[in-house]
N, C-alpha and C positions, 0 to 999 in steps of 0.2 A: 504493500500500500504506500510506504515513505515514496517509493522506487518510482512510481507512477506519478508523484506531486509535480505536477509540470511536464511531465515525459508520458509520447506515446509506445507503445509496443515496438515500434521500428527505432525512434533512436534512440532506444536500449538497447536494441541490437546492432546499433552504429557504433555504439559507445563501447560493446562489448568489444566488438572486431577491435576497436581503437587501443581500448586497453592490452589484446590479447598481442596485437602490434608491435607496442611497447614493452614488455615482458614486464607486465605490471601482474602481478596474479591475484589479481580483486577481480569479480567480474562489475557486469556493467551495472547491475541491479544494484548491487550492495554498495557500488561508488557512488550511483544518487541516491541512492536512499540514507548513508552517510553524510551527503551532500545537505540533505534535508534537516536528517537531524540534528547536526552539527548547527546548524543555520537557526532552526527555530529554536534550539535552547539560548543560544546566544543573542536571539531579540528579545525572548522571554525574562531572563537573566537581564538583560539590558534596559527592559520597561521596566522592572522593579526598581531596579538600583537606582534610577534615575531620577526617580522622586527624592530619593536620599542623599546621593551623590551625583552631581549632574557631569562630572566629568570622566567617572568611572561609566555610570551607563552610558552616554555618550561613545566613550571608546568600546562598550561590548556593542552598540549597533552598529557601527562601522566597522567593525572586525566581523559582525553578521553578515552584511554587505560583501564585503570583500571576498570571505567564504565562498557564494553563493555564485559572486561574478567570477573571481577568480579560478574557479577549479577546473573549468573548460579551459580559460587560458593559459592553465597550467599544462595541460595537457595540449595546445596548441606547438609549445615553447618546446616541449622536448620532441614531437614531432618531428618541427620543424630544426630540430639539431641533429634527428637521426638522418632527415632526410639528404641535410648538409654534410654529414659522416660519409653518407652512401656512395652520396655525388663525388666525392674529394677519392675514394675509394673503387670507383667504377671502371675508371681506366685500368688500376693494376689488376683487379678482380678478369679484364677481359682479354688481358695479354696472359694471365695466366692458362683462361680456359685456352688458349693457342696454343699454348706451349704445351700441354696435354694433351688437344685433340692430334698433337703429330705423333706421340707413342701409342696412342690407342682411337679408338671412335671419341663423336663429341657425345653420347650418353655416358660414357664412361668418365670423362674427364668432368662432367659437373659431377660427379658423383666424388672426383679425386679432390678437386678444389678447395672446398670448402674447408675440411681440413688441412690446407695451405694460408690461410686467410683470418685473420683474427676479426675483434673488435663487432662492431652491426654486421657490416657485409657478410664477414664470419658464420654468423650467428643468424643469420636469412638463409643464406645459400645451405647449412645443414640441413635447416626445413625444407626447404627445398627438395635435398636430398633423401631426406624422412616421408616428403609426401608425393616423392615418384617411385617409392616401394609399397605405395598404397593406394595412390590415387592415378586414374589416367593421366599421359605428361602432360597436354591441354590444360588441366585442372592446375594442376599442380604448380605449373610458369605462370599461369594465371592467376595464380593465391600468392605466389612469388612476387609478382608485377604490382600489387594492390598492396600490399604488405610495405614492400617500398614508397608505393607512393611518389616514385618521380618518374618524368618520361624515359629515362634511358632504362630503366628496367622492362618497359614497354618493348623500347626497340627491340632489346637484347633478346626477351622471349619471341618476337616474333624469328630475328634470326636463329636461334637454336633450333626454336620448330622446323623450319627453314632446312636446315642443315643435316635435321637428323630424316625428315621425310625424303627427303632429296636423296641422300648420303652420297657416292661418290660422283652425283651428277654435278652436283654444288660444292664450289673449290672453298672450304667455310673456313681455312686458312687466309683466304684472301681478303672472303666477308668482313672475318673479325678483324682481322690486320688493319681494312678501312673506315671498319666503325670504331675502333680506337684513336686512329688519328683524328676522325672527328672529334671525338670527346677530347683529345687533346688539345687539339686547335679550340674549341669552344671555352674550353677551363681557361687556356695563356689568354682567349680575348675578356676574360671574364676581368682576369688579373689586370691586364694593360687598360682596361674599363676604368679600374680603380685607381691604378696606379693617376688617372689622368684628372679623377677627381679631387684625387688628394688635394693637392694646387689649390681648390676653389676651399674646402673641407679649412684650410690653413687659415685661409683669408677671411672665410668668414665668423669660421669659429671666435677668433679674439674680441668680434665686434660683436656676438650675440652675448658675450661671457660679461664685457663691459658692460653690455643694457640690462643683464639682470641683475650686476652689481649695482646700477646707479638706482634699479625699479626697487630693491631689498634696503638698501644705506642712505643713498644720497638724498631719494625724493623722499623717503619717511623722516630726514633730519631736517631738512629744509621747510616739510611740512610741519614740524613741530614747532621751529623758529616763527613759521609765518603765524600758529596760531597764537604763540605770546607775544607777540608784538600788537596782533591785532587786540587782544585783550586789557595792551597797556595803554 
C-alpha cells in the first residue's frame, strides 16, 4: 500500500529494472514504499515540533521534502555515472572482443571477455554472459543494450548479432576494428569539445564568482549603511 502512494503498477516496475540496473538489491516496491515512509514521518514529526520549536520543525519539513524529491534524483546521478563509466570503457571493452574473436568465434569471445574486464563494463558483460546460457542471444544483447543505457551498447548488439548470424560471410574483424575507431574518434572530439571550452569556462567563471561575492557582502553592507543613515 506505502509502494503505490503516488506510483502506478508500471513505474514500479521501471523502478525495479532501475534498481536491479544499478546492483542496488532493494527492489522497487520497498524503495517507494521507504520513500513514503520515511517522508510522512518526517512531516508528521515536523508539524508537531513546530509548534514548539519553529526551527527544528522547520528543518524536519524540508528534510521531508528533500527525501521525497530527492531519491529519484538520487538514482538519476548514479545512472548517469554508470552510464559515463560505460562510455569511457567501451572502446577497450570492443578491441578486446577483437582480439578474441581471432582465436576463436565471436560467441565465444563474449563469453571470454568479461572476465578480462573489471569495474561496470565488467560486471554487465558477465550478465550478459549469465543470460546467453539461459536466454535466446536476441534476448539477452537486448537486456544487455537496456541495462547500459547508452547508444553504443545499441550498436554493438546489433553488430555481434550481425556477426554471429553471418559468421564467416561477415569479416567482424573489420566491423569491430571500424566501430572502435568510431568510438575513438567521437571520445578525442568529445575531449577537444572541452578542451575548447575551457577558455570561455576561465573567463567567465571569475566574473560570476565576483557577482555572488558583491550579491552575499557588499550589497547587504551597503544596505545596512543606507538604512542608518536614513534613520538619522
Amino acid at each position: 500500500m506505502l509502494s503505490r502512494t503516488g506510483s502506478t503498477e508500471e513505474s514500479l516496475k521501471a523502478l525495479d529494472k532501475r534498481l536491479r540496473a544499478l546492483n542496488i538489491p532493494v527492489s522497487g516496491e520497498m524503495f517507494a514504499a521507504l520513500k513514503t515512509a520515511v517522508t510522512t514521518i518526517l512531516l508528521i514529526a515536523g508539524a508537531i515540533i513546530l509548534s514548539s520549536d519553529l526551527t527544528i520543525g522547520a528543518m524536519l519539513l524540508i528534510i521531508a521534502y528533500l527525501v521525497w524529491k530527492m531519491s529519484y534524483r538520487l538514482l538519476e546521478l548514479l545512472e548517469k555515472r554508470k552510464r559515463k563509466e560505460l562510455v569511457n570503457d567501451f572502446t577497450f571493452m570492443v578491441n578486446q572482443v577483437r582480439i578474441y574473436t581471432k582465436a576463436a568465434d565471436l560467441y565465444q569471445a563474449m563469453k571470454i571477455v568479461p572476465y578480462t574486464i573489471k569495474g561496470e563494463m565488467g560486471r554487465e558483460l558477465r550478465l550478459l554472459s549469465a543470460d546467453m546460457e539461459m536466454s535466446p542471444l536476441t534476448e539477452a544483447l537486448d537486456s544487455f543494450a537496456k541495462r547500459c543505457g547508452i547508444k553504443e551498447a545499441e550498436y554493438f548488439t546489433q553488430i555481434v548479432l550481425l556477426g554471429i548470424r553471418m559468421g564467416a560471410d561477415v569479416n567482424v574483424d573489420k566491423v569491430l576494428s571500424s566501430y572502435a575507431k568510431m568510438l575513438h574518434q567521437r571520445r578525442v572530439g568529445k575531449i577537444k569539445r572541452w578542451i575548447k571550452l575551457q577558455p570561455i569556462l576561465i573567463t567567465i567563471l571569475p566574473a560570476l564568482l565576483l557577482w555572488i561575492f558583491m550579491l552575499m557582502f557588499i550589497v547587504p553592507f551597503y544596505t545596512d549603511i543606507i538604512g542608518k543613515m536614513s534613520n538619522i
